[in-house]
C-alpha positions as CSV (number, residue, x, y, z in Angstrom):
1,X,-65.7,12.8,59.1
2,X,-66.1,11.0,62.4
3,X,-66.2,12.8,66.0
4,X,-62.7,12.8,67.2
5,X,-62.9,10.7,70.5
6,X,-62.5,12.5,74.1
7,X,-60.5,11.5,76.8
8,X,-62.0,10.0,80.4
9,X,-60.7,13.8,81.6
10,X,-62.2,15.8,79.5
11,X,-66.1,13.7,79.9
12,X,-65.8,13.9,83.4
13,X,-65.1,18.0,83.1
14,X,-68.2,17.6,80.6
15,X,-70.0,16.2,83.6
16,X,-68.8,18.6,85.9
17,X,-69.8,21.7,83.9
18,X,-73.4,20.1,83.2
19,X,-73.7,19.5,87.1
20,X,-73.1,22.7,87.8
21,X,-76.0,24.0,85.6
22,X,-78.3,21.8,86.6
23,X,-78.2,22.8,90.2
24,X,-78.1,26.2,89.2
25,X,-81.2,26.1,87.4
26,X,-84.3,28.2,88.8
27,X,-87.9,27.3,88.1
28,X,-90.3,30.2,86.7
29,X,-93.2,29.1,89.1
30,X,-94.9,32.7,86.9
31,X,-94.1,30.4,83.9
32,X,-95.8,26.8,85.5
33,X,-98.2,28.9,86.7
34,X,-99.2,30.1,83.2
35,X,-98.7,26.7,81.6
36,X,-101.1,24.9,84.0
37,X,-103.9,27.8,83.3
38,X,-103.7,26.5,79.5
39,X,-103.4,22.7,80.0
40,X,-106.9,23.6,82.1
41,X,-108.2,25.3,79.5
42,X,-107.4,23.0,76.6
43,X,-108.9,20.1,79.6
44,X,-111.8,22.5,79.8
45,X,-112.5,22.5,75.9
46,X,-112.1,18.5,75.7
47,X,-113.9,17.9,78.2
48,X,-117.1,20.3,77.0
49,X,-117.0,20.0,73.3
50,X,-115.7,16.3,73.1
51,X,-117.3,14.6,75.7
52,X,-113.6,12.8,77.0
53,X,-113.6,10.5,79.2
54,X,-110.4,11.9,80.9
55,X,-107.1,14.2,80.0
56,X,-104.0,14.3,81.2
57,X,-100.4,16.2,81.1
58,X,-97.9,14.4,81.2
59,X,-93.8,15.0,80.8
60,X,-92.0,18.1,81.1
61,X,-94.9,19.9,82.8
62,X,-95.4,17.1,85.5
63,X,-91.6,17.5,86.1
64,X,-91.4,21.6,87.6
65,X,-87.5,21.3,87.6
66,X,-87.6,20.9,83.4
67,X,-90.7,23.2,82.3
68,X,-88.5,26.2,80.4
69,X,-89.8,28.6,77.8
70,X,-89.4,26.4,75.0
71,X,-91.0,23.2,76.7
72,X,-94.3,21.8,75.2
73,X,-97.6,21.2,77.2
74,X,-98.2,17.1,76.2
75,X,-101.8,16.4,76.7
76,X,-103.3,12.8,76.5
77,X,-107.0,12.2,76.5
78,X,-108.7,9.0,76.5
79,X,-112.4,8.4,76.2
80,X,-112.5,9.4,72.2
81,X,-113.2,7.8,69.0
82,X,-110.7,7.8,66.4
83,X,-113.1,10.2,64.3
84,X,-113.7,12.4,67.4
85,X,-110.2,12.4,68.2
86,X,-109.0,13.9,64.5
87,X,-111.9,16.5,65.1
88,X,-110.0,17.5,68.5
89,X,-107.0,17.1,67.2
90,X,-107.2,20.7,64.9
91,X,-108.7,22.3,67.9
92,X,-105.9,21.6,70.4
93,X,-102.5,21.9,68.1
94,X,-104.1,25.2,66.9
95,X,-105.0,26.6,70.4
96,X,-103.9,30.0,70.7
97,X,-101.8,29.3,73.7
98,X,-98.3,31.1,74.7
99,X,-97.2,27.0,74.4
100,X,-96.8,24.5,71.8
101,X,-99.5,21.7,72.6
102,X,-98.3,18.1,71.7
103,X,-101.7,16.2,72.0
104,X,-102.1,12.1,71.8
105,X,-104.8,9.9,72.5
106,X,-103.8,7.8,74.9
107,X,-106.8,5.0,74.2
108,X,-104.4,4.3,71.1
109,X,-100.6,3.9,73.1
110,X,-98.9,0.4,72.9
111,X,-96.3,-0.6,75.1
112,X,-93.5,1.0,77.0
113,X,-94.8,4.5,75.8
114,X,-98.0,3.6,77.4
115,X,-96.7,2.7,80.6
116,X,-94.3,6.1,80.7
117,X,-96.9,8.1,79.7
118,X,-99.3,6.4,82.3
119,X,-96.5,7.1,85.3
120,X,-96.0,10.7,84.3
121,X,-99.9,11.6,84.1
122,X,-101.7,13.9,85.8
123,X,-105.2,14.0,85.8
124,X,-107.1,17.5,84.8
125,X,-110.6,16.0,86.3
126,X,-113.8,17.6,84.5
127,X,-114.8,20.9,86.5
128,X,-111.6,21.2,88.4
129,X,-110.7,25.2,88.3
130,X,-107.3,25.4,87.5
131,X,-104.9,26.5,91.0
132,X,-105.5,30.4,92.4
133,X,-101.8,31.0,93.1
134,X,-98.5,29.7,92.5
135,X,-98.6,28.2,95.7
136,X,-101.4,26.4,95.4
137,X,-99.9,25.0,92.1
138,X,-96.8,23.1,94.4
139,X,-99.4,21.9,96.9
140,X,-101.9,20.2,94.6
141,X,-100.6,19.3,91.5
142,X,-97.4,17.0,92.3
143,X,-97.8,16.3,95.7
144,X,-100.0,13.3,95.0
145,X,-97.3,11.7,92.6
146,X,-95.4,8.3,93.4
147,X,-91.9,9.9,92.3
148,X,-89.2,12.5,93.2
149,X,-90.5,16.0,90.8
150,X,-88.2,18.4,93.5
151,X,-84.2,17.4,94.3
152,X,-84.1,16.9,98.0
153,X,-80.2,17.6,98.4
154,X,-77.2,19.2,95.4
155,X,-76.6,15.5,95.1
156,X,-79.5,14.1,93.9
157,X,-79.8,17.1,91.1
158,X,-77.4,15.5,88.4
159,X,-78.7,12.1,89.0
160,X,-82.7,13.1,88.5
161,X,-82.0,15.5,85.7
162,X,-79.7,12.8,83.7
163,X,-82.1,10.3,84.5
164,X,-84.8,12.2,83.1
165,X,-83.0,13.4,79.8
166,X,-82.1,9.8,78.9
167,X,-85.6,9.0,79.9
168,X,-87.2,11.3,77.5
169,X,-84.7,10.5,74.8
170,X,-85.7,6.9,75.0
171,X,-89.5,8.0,75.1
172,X,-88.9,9.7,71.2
173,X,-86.9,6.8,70.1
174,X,-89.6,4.1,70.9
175,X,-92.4,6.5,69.6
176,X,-90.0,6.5,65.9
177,X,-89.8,3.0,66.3
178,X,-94.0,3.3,65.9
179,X,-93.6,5.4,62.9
180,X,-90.6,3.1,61.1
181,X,-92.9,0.1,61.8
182,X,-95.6,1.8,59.5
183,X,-93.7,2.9,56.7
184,X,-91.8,-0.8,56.5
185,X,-95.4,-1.8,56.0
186,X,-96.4,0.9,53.7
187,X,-93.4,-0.4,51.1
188,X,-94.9,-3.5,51.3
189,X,-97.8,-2.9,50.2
190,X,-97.1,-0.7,47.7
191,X,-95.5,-3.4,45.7
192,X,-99.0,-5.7,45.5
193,X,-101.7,-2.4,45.7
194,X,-103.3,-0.9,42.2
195,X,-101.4,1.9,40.5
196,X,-104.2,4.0,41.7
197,X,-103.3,3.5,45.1
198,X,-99.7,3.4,45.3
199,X,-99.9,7.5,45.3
200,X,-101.8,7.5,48.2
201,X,-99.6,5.2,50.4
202,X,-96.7,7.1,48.7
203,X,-98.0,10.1,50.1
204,X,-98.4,8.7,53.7
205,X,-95.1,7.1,53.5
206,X,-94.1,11.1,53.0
207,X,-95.6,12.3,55.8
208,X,-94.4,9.4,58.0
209,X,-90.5,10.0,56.9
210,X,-91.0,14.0,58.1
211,X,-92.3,12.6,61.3
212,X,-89.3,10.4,61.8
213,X,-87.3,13.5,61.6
214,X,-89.7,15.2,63.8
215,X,-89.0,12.9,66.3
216,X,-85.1,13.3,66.2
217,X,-85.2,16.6,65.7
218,X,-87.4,16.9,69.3
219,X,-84.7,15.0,70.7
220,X,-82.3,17.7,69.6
221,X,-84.1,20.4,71.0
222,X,-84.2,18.8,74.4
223,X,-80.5,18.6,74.5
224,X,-79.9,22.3,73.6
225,X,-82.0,22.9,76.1
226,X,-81.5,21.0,78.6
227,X,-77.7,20.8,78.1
228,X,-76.7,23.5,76.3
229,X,-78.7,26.5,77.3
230,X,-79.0,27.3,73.5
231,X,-81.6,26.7,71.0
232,X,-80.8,28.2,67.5
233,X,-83.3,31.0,65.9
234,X,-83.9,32.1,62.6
235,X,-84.9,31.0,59.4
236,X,-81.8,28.4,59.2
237,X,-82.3,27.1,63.0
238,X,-83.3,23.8,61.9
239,X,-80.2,23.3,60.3
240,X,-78.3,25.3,62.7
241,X,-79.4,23.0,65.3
242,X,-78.0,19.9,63.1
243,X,-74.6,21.6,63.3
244,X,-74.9,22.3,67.1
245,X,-75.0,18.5,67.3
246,X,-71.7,17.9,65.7
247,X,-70.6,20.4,68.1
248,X,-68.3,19.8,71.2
249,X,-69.7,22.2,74.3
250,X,-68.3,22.7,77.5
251,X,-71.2,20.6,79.3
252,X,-70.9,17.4,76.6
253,X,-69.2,15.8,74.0
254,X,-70.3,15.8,70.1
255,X,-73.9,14.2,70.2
256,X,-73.5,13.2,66.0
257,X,-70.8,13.1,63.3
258,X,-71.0,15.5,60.5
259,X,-71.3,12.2,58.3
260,X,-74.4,11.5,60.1
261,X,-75.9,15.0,60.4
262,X,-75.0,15.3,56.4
263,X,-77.4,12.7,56.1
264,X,-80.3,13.4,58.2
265,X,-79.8,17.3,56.2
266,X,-80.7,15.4,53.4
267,X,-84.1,13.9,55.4
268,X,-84.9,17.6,56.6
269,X,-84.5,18.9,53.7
270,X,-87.1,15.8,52.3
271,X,-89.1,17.1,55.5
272,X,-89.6,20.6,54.1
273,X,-91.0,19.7,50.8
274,X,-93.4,17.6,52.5
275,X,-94.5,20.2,54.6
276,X,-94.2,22.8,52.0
277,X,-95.5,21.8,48.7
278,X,-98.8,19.7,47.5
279,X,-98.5,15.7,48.0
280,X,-99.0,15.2,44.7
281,X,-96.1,16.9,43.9
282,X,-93.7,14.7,46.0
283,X,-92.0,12.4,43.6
284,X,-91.5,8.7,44.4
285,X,-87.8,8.6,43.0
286,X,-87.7,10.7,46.4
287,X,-89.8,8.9,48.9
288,X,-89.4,5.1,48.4
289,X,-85.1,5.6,48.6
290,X,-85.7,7.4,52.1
291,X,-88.0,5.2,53.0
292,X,-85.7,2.0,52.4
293,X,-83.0,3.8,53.4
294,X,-84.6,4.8,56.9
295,X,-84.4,2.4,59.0
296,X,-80.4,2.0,58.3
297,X,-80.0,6.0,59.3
298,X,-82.1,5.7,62.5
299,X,-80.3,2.7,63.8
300,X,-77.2,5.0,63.7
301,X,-78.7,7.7,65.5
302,X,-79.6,5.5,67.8
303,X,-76.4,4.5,68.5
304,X,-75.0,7.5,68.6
305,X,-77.4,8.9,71.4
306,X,-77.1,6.0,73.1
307,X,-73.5,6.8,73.4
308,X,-74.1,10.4,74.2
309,X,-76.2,9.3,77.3
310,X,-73.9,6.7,78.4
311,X,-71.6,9.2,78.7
312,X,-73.7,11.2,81.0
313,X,-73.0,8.7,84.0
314,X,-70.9,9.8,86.1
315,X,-67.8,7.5,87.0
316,X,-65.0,6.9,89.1
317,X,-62.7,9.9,87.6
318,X,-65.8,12.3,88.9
319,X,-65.1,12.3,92.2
């Protein structure tokens, strides 16, 4: 079933509803407060234990106007081998933190992700005692930043914050464009590699495929979030949020079809068996049809949030 199309009207009420939340948005400076006392911490252990050169926050943290609850801490750290790295990795996704930590190196970035990443960093420098106060948080942590982080008038609050969503969307789209790039070359090589092999690159092909939905399912999140005000709970909420998607809200239009959000079910439900159960246990009659069939999925999703952001911008019929 395809989404049933909306009228210039009823977008530009979508628009006018998501406007209104936006600029009535608070931040929790208690909540940034707390959330830079970790990404200090985590700085702190990298730093001491790993020898990095340097580390980084970058997104929603280094943008005060987005941090919620349910926002992620993204560190990057440069200065480490790829062995030393791995050995971090464990420490940082696993440290007991009131946040989920999303941790990259940055020495291995390529390309547009580099450079977004590379404008939204701030540095945690070696030493540097987290801030003493809330206040001291506004003073020196984004005051040095080349970029708008606060709205200076009502008018400026829609355009920042659907600049920044479609920003961010864009961001998890080029990082799954990384991942698809991999697994394209994994089914190539498992045509020429010994028998012996194949399981292993199998296997990787897997865990690639549940990082594709990963990635889509991040870009979900943000949208409930950031648009809707509602993330799903409970033992179903992944699939929950797939049906929110399909979903017309007051603030936007359907972000997928229920044709398409049938078929990326089928990939989370792929997703949970790789997560769930022993690699050797995945069976290839499974992986190598996702894994061809990939690339043809993503491009629709693609589309589809491209759509959903183009419809974001605000036109003539706002006023």
């Amino acid at each position: 079933m395809s989404k049933q199309k909306m009228s210039p009207g009823e977008l530009s009420a979508c628009r006018k509803r998501l406007e209104q939340v936006w600029k009535n948005r608070v931040m929790d400076e208690g909540l940034l407060h707390q959330a830079w006392h970790t990404a200090h911490e985590v700085a702190m252990l990298l730093y001491d234990q790993f020898n990095a050169s340097q580390v980084f926050v970058f997104g929603s943290l280094t943008e005060p106007m987005w941090f919620t609850k349910g926002s992620d801490i993204d560190i990057a750290v440069s200065g480490l081998s790829n062995d030393t790295y791995d050995k971090a990795y464990g420490k940082v996704i696993y440290f007991d933190a009131p946040f989920k930590i999303d941790f990259i190196n940055f020495d291995r970035l390529k390309g547009f992700f580099r450079e977004r990443v590379k404008h939204q960093a701030i540095l945690i420098e070696r030493g540097v005692q987290p801030p003493n106060g809330v206040t001291d948080a506004w003073q020196t942590l984004y005051k040095h930043l080349q970029r708008q982080v606060f709205p200076t008038e009502d008018g400026d609050i829609y355009e920042m914050n659907r600049k920044r969503l479609t920003q961010r969307i864009n961001d998890e789209l080029d990082k799954i464009d990384g991942i698809l790039e991999r697994i394209q070359k994994g089914l190539e090589k498992i045509e020429i590699v010994p028998i012996d092999v194949k399981e292993f690159i199998e296997n990787t092909i897997a865990t690639d495929l549940a990082d594709v939905y990963r990635g889509i399912e991040n870009i979900f999140l943000r949208i409930a979030r950031e648009v809707d005000r509602h993330v799903p709970t409970g033992s179903r909420w992944h699939k929950n949020l797939l049906t929110q998607m399909t979903e017309k809200r007051p603030e936007r239009p359907p972000v997928i079809s229920e044709n398409t959000s049938l078929q990326l079910e089928d990939l989370l439900e792929f997703r949970h068996k790789v997560n769930n159960i022993y690699g050797r246990e995945l069976k290839y009659e499974k992986t190598i049809p996702h894994a061809k069939s990939i690339d043809e999925l993503f491009a629709k999703v693609s589309q589809v949030l491209n759509t959903f952001t183009d419809s974001l911008e605000k036109r003539e019929e706002d006023a």
